[in-house]
Chimera marker file (.cmm) of the C-alpha trace (Angstrom):
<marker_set name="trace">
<marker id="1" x="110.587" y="75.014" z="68.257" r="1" g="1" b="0" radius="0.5"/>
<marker id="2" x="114.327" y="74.544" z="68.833" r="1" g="1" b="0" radius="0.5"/>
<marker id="3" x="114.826" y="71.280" z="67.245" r="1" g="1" b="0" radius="0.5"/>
<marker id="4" x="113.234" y="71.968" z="63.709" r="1" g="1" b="0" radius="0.5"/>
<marker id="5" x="115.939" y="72.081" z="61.540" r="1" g="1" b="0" radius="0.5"/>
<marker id="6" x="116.061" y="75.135" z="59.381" r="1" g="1" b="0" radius="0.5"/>
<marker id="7" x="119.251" y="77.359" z="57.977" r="1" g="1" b="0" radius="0.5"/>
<marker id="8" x="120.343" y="77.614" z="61.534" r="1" g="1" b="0" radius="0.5"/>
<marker id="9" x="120.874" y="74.000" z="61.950" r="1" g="1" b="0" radius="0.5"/>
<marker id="10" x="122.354" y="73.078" z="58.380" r="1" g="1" b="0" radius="0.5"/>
<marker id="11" x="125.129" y="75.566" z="58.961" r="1" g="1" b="0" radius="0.5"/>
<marker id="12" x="126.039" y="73.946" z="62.211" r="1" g="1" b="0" radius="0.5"/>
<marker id="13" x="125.435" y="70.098" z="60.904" r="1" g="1" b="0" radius="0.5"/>
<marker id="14" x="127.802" y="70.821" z="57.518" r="1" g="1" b="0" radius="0.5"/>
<marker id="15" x="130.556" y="72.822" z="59.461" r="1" g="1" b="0" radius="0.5"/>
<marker id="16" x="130.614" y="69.819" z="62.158" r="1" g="1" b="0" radius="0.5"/>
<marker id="17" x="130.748" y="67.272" z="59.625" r="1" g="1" b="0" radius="0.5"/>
<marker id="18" x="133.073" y="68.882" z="57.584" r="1" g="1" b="0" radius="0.5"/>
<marker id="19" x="135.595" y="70.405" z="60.431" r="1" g="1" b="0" radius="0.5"/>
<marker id="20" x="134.509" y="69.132" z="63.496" r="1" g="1" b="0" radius="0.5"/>
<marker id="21" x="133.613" y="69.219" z="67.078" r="1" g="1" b="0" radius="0.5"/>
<marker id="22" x="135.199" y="72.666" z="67.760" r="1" g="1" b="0" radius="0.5"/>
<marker id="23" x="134.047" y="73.936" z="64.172" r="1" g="1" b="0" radius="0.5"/>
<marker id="24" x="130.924" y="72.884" z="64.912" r="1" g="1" b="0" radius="0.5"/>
<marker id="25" x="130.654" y="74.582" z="68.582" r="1" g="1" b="0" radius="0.5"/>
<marker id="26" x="131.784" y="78.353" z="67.478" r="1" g="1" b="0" radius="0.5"/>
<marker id="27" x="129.712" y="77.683" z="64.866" r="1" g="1" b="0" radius="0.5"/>
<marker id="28" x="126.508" y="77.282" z="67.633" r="1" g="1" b="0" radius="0.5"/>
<marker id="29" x="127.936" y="80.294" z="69.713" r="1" g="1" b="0" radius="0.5"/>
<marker id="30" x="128.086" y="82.732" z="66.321" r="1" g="1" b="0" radius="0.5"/>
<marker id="31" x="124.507" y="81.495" z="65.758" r="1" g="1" b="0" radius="0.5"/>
<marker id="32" x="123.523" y="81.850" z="69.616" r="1" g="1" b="0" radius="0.5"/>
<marker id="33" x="125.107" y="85.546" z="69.826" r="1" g="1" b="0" radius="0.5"/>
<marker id="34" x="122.721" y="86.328" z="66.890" r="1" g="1" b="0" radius="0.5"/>
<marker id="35" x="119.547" y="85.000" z="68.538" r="1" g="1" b="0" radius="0.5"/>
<marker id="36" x="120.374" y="87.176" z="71.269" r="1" g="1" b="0" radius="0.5"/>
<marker id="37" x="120.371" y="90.305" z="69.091" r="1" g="1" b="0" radius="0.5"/>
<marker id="38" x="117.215" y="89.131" z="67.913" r="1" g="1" b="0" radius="0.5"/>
<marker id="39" x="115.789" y="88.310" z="71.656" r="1" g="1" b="0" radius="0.5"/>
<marker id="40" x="117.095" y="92.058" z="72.676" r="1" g="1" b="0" radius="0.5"/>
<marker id="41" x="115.704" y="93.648" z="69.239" r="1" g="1" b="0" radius="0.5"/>
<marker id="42" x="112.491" y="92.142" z="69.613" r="1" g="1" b="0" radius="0.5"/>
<marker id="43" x="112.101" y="92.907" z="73.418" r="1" g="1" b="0" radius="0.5"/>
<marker id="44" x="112.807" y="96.351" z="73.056" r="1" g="1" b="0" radius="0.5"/>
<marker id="45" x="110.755" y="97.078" z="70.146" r="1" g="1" b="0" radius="0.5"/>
<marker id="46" x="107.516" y="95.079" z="71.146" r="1" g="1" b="0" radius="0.5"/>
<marker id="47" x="107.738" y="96.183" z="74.671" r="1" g="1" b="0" radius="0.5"/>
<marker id="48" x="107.368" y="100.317" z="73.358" r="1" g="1" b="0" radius="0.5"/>
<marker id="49" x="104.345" y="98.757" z="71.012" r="1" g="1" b="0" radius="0.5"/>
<marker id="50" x="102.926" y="97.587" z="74.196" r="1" g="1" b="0" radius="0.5"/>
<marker id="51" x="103.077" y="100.499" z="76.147" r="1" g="1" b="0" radius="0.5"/>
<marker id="52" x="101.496" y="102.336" z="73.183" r="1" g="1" b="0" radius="0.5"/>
<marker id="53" x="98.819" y="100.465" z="72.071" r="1" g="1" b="0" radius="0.5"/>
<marker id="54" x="97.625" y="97.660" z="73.877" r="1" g="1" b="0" radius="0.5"/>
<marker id="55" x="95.292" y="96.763" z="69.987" r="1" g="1" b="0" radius="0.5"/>
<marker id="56" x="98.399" y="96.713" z="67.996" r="1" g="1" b="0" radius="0.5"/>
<marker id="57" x="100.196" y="94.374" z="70.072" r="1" g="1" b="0" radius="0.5"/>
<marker id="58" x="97.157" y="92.248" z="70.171" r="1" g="1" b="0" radius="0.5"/>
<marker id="59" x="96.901" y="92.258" z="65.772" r="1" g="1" b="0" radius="0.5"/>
<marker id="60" x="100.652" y="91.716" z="66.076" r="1" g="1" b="0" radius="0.5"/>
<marker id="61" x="100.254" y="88.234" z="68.294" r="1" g="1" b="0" radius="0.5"/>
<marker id="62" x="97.356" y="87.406" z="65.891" r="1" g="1" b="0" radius="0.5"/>
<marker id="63" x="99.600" y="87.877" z="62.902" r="1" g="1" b="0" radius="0.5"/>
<marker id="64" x="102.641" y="86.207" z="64.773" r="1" g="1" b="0" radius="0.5"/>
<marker id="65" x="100.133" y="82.849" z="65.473" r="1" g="1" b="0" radius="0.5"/>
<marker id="66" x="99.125" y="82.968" z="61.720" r="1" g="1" b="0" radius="0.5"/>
<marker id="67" x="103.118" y="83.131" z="61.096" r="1" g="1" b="0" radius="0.5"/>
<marker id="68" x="103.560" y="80.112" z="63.321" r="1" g="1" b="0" radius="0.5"/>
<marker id="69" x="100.659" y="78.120" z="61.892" r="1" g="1" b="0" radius="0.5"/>
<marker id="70" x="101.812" y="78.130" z="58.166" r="1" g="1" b="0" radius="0.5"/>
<marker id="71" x="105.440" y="77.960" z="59.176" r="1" g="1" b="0" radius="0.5"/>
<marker id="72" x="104.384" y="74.191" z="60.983" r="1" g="1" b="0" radius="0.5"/>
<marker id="73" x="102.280" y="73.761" z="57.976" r="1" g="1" b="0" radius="0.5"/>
<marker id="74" x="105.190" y="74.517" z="55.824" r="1" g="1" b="0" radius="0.5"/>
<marker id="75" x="107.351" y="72.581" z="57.696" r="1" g="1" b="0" radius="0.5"/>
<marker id="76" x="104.686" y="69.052" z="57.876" r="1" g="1" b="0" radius="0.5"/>
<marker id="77" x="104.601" y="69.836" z="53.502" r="1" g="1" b="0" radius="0.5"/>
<marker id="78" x="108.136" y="70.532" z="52.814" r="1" g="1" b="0" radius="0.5"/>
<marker id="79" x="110.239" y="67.636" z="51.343" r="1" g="1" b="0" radius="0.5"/>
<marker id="80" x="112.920" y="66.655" z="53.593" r="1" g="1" b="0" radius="0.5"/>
<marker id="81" x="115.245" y="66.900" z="50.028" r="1" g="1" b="0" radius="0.5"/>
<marker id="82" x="115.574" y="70.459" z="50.224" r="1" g="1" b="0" radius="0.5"/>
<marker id="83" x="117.773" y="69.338" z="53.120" r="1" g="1" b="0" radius="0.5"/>
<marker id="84" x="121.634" y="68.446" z="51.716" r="1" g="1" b="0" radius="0.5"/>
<marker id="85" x="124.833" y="69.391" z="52.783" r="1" g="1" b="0" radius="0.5"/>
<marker id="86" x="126.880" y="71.277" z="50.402" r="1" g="1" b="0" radius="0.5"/>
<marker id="87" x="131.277" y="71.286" z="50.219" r="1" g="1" b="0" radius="0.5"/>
<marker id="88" x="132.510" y="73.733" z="52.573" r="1" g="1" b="0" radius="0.5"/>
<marker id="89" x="135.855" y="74.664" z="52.592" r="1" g="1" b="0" radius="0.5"/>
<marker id="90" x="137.592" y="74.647" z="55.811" r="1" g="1" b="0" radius="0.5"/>
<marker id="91" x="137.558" y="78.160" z="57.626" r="1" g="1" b="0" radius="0.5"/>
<marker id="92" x="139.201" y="79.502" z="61.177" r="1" g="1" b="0" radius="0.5"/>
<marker id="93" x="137.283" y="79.512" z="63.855" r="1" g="1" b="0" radius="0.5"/>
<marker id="94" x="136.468" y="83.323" z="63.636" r="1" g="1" b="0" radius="0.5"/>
<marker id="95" x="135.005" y="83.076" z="60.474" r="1" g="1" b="0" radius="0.5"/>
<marker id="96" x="133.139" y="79.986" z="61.387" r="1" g="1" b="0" radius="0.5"/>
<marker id="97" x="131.683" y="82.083" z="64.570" r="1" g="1" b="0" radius="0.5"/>
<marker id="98" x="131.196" y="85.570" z="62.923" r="1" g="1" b="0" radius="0.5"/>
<marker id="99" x="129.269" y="83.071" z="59.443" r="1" g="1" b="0" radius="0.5"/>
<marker id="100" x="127.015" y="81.737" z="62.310" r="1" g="1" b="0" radius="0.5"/>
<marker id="101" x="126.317" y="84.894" z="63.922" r="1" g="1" b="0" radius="0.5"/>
<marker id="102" x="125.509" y="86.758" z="60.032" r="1" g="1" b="0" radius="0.5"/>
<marker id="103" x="123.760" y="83.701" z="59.299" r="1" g="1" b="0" radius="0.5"/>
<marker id="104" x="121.344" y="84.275" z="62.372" r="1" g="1" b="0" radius="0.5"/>
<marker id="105" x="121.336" y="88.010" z="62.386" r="1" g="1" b="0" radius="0.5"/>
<marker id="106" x="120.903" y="88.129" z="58.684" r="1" g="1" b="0" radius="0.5"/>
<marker id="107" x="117.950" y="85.775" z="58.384" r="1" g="1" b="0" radius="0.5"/>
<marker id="108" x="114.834" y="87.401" z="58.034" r="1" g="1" b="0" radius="0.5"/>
<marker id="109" x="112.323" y="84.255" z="59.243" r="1" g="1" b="0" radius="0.5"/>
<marker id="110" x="114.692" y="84.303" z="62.286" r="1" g="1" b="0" radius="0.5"/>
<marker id="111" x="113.120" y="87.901" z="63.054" r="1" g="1" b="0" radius="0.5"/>
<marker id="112" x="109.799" y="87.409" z="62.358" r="1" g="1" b="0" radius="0.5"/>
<marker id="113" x="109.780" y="84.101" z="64.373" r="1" g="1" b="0" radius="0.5"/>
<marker id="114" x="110.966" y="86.001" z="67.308" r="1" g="1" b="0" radius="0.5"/>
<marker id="115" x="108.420" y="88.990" z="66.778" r="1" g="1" b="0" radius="0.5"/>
<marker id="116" x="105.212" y="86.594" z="66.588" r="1" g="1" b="0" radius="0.5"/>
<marker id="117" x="106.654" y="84.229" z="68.662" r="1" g="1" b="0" radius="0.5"/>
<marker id="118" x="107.539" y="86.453" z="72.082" r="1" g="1" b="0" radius="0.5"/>
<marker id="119" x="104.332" y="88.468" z="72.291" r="1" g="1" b="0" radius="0.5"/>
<marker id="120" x="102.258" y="85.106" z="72.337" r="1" g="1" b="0" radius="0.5"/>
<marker id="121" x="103.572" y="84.604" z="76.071" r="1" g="1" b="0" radius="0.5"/>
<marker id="122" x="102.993" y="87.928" z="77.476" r="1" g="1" b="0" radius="0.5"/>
<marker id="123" x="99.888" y="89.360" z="79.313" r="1" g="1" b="0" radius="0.5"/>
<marker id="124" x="99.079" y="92.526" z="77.967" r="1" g="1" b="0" radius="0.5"/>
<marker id="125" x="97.451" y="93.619" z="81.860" r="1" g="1" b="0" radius="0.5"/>
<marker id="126" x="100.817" y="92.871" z="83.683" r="1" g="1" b="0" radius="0.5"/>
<marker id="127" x="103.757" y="94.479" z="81.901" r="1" g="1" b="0" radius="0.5"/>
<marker id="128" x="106.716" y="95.056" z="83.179" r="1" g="1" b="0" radius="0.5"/>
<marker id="129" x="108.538" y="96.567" z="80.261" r="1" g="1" b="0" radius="0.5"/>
<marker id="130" x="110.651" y="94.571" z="78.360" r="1" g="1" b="0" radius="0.5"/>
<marker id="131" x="111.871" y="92.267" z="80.994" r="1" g="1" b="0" radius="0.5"/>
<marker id="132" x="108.969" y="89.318" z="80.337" r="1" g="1" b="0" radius="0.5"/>
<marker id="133" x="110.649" y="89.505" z="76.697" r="1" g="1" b="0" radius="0.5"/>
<marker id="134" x="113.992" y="89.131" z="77.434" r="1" g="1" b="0" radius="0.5"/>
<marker id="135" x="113.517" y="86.421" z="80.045" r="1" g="1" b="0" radius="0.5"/>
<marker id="136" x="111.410" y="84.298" z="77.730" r="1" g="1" b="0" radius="0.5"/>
<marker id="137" x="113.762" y="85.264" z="75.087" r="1" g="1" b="0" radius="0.5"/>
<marker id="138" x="117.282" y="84.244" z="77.117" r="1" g="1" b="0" radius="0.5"/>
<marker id="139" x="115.118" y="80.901" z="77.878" r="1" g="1" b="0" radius="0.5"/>
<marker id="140" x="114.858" y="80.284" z="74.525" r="1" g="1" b="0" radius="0.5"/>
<marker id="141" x="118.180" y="81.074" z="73.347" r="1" g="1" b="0" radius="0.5"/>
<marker id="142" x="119.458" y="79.057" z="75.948" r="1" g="1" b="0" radius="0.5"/>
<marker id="143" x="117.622" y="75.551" z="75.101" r="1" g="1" b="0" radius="0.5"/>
<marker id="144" x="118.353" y="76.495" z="71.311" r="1" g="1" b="0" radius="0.5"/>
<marker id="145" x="121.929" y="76.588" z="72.421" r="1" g="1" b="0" radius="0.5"/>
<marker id="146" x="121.770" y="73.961" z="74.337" r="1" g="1" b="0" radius="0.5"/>
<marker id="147" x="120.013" y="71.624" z="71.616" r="1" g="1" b="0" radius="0.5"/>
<marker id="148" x="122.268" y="73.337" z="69.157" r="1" g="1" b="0" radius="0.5"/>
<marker id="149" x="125.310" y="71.912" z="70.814" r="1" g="1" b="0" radius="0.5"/>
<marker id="150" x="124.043" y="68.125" z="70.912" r="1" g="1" b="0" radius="0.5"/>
<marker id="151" x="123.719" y="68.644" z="66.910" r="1" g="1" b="0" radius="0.5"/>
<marker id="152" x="126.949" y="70.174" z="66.454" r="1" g="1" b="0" radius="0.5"/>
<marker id="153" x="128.643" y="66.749" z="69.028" r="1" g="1" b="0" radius="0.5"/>
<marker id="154" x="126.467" y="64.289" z="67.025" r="1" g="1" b="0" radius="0.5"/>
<marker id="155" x="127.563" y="65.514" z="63.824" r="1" g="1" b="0" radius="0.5"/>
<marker id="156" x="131.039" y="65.718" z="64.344" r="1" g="1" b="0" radius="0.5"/>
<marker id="157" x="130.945" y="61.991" z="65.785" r="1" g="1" b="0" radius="0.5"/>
<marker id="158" x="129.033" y="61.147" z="62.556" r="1" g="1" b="0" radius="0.5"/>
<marker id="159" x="132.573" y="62.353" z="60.852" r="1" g="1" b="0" radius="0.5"/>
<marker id="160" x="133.940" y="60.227" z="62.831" r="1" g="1" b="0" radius="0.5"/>
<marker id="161" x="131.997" y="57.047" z="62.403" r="1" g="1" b="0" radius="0.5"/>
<marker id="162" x="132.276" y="57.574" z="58.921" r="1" g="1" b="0" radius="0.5"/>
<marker id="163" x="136.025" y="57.476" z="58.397" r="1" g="1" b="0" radius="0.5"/>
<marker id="164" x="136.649" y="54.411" z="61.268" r="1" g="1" b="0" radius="0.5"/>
<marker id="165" x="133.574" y="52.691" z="58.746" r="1" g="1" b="0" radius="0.5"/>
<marker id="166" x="135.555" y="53.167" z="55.315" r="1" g="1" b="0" radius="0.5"/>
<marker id="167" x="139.638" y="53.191" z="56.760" r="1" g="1" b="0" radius="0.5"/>
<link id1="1" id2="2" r="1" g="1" b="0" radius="0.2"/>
<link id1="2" id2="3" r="1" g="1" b="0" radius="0.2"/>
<link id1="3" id2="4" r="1" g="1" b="0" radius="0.2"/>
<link id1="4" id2="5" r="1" g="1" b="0" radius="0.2"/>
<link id1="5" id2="6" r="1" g="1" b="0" radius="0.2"/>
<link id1="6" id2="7" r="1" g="1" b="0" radius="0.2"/>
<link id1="7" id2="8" r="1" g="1" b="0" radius="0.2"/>
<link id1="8" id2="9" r="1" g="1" b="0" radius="0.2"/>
<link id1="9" id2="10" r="1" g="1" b="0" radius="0.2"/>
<link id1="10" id2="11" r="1" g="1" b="0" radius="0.2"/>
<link id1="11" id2="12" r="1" g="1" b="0" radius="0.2"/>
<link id1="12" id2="13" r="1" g="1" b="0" radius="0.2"/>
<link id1="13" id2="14" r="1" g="1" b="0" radius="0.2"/>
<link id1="14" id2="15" r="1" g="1" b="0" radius="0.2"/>
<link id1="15" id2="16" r="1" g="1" b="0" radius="0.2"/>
<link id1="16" id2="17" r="1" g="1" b="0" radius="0.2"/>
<link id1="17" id2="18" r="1" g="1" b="0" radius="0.2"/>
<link id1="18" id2="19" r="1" g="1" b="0" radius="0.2"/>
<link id1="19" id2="20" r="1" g="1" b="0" radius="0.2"/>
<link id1="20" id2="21" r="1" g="1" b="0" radius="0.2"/>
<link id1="21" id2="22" r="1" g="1" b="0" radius="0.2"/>
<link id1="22" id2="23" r="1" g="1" b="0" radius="0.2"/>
<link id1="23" id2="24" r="1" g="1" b="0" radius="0.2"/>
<link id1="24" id2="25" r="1" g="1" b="0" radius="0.2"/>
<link id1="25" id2="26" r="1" g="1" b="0" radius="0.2"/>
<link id1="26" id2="27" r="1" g="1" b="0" radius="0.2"/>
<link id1="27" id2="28" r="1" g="1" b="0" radius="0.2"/>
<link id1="28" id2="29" r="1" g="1" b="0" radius="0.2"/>
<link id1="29" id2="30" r="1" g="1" b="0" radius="0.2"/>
<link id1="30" id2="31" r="1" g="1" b="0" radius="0.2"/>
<link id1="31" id2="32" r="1" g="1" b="0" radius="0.2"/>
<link id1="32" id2="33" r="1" g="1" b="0" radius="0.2"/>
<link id1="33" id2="34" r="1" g="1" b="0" radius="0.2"/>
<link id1="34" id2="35" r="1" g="1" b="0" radius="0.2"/>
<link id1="35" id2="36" r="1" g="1" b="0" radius="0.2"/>
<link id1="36" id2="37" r="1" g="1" b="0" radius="0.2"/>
<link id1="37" id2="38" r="1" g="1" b="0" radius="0.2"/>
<link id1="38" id2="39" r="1" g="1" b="0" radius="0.2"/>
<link id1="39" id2="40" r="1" g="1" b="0" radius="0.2"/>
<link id1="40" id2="41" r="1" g="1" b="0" radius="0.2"/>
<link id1="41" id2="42" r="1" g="1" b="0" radius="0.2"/>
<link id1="42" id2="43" r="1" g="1" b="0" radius="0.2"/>
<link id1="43" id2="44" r="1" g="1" b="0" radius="0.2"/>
<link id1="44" id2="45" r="1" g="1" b="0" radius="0.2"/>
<link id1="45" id2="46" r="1" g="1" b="0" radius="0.2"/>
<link id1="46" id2="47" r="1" g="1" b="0" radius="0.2"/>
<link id1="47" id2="48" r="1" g="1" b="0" radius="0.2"/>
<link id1="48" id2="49" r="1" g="1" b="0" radius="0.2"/>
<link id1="49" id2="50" r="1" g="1" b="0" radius="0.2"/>
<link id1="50" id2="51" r="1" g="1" b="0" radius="0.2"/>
<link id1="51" id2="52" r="1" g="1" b="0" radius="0.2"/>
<link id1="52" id2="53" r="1" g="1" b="0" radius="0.2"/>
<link id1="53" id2="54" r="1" g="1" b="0" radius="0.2"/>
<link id1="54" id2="55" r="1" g="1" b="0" radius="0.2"/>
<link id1="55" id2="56" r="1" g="1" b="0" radius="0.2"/>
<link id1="56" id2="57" r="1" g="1" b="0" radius="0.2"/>
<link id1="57" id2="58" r="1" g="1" b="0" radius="0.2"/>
<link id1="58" id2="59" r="1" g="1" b="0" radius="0.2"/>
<link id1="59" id2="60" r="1" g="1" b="0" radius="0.2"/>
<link id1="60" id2="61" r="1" g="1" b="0" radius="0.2"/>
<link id1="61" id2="62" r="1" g="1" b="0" radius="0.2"/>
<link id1="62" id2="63" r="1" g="1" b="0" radius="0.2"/>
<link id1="63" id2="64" r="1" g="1" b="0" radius="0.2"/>
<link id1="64" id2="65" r="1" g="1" b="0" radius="0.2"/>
<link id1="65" id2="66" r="1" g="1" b="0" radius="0.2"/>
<link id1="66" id2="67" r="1" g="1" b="0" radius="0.2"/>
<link id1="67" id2="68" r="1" g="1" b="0" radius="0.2"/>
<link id1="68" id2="69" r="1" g="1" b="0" radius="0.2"/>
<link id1="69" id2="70" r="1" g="1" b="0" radius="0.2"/>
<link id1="70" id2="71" r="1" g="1" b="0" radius="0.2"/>
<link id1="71" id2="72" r="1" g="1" b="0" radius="0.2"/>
<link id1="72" id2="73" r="1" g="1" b="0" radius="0.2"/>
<link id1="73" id2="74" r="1" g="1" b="0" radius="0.2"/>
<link id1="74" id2="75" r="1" g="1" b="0" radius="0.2"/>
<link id1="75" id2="76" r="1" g="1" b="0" radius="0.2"/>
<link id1="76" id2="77" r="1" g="1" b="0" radius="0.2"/>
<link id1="77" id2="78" r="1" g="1" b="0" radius="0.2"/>
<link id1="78" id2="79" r="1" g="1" b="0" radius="0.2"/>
<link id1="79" id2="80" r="1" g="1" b="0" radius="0.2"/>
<link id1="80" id2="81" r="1" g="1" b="0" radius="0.2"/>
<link id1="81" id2="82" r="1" g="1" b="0" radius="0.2"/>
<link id1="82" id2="83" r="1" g="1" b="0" radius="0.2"/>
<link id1="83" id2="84" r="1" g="1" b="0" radius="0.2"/>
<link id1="84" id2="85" r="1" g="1" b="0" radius="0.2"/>
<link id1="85" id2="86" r="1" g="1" b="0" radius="0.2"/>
<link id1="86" id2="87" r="1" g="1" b="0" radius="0.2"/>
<link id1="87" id2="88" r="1" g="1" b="0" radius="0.2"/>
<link id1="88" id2="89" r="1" g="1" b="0" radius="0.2"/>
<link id1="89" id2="90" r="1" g="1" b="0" radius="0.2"/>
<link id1="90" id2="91" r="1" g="1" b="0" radius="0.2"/>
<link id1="91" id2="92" r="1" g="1" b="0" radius="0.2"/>
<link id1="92" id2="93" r="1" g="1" b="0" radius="0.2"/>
<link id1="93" id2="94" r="1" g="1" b="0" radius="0.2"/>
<link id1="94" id2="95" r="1" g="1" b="0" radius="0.2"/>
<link id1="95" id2="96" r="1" g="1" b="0" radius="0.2"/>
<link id1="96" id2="97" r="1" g="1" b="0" radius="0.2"/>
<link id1="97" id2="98" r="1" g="1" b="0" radius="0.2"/>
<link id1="98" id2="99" r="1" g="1" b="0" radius="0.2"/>
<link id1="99" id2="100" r="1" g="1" b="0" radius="0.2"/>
<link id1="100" id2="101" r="1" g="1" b="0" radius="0.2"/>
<link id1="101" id2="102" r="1" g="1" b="0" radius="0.2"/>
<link id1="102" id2="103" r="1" g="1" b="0" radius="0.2"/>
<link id1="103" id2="104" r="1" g="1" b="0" radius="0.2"/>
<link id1="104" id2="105" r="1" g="1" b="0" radius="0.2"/>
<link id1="105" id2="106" r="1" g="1" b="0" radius="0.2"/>
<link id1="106" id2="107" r="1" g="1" b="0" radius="0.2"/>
<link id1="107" id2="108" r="1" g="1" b="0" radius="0.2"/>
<link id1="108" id2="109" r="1" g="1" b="0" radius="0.2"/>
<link id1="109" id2="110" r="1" g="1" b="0" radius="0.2"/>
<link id1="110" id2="111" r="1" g="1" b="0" radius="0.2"/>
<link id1="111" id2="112" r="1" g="1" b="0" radius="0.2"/>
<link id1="112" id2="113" r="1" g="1" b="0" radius="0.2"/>
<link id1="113" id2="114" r="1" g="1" b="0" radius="0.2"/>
<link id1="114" id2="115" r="1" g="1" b="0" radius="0.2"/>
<link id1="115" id2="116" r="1" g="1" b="0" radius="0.2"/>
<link id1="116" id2="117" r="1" g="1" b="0" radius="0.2"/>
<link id1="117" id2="118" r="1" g="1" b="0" radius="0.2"/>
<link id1="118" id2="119" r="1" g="1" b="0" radius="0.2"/>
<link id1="119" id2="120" r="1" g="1" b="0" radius="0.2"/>
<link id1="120" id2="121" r="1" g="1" b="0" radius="0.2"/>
<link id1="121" id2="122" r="1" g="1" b="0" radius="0.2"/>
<link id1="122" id2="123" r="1" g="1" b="0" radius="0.2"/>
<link id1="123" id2="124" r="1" g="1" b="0" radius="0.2"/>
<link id1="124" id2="125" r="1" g="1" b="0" radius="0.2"/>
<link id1="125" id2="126" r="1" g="1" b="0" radius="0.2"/>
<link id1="126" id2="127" r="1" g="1" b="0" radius="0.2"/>
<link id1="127" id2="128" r="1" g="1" b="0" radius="0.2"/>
<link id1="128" id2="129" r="1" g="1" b="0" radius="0.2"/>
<link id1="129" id2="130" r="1" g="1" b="0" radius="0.2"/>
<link id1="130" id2="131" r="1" g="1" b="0" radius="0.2"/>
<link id1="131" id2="132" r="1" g="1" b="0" radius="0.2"/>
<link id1="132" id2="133" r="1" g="1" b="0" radius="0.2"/>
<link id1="133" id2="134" r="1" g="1" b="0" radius="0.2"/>
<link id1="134" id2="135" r="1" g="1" b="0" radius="0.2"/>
<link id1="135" id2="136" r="1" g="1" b="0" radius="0.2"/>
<link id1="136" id2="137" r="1" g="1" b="0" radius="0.2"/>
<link id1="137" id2="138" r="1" g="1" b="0" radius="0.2"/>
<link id1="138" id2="139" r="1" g="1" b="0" radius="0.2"/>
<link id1="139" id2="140" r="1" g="1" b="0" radius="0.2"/>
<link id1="140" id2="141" r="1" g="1" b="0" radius="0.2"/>
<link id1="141" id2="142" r="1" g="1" b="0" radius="0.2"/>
<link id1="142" id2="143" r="1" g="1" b="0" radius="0.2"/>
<link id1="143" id2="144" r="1" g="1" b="0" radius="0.2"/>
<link id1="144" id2="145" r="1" g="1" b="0" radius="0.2"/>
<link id1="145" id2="146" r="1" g="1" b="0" radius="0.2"/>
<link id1="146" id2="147" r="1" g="1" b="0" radius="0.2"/>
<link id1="147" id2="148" r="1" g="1" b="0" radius="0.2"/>
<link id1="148" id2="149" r="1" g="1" b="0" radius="0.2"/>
<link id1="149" id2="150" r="1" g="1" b="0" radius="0.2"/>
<link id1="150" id2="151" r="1" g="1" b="0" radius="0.2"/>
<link id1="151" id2="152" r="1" g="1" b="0" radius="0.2"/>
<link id1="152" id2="153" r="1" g="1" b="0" radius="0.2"/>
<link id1="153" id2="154" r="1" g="1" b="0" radius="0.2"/>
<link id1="154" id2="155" r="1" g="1" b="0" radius="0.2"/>
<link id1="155" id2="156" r="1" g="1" b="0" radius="0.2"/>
<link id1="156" id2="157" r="1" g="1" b="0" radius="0.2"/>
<link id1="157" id2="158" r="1" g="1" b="0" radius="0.2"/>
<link id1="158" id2="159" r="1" g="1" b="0" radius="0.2"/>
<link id1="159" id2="160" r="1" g="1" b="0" radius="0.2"/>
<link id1="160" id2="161" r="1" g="1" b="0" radius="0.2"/>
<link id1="161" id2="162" r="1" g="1" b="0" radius="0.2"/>
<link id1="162" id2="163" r="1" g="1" b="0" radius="0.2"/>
<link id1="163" id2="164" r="1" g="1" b="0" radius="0.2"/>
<link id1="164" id2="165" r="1" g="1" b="0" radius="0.2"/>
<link id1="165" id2="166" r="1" g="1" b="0" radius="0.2"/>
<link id1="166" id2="167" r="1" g="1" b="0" radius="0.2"/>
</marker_set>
């Protein structure tokens, strides 16, 4: 799930290209830091709909499934177009980090992935509040960040490549 590109990963791709390698890397932690509020969020809230109602966690992993399933769909129909880099002007690295973390925080697929896609890993019969969500949610944080820093090298050396190609 970490390496489909989405708004996440544009952000991180245009501010590498555009600024580079340390541009690009605060520009993965602002974006990381936000997946964490989400991981936290999440864990917290579906761990006191567990230990209310074992049914309505069940409908909400059926919905969250039904969410993945038409997001891949979406994703195997979707043009690849939709996908271009726009200007960006050049911007400390504070901004760059806190327009990463908003970015994240701010996205509302980013929630809903993480509310249908948590639950679909946790037994209902051994819960141990909302630890199982947090550790499957730092897990996934960390191999986004970690596949979210390759991007963010690779794009910077593709800045690179370009302007040794045309000088």
């Amino acid at each position: 799930m970490n390496i489909i590109p989405g708004t996440d990963t544009i952000y991180i791709v245009s501010k590498s290209v555009s600024q580079g390698r340390k541009a690009g890397i605060y520009s993965v932690l602002g974006i990381s830091t936000g997946s964490l509020v989400h991981t936290f969020l999440a864990a917290v809230g579906l761990s006191v709909i567990l230990t209310t109602s074992v049914v309505l966690f069940t409908a909400i992993k059926i919905l969250g499934a039904a969410y993945l399933i038409y997001l891949g769909v979406k994703m195997l129909f979707q043009s690849s177009s939709n996908m271009k880099l726009s200007a960006t002007k050049d911007l400390s690295i504070k901004k760059i980090y806190m327009q990463g973390f908003i970015t994240n925080v701010a996205n509302p697929k980013v929630a809903l992935f993480f509310i249908s896609f948590l639950p679909q890993f946790i037994a209902t019969d051994n819960f141990y509040g909302p630890f199982p969500f947090i550790i499957l949610g730092l897990s996934f944080v960390m191999t986004g960040t970690f596949w979210c820093l390759i991007v963010a090298n690779f794009s910077s050396e593709q800045k690179h490549l370009k302007l040794k190609l045309f000088n």
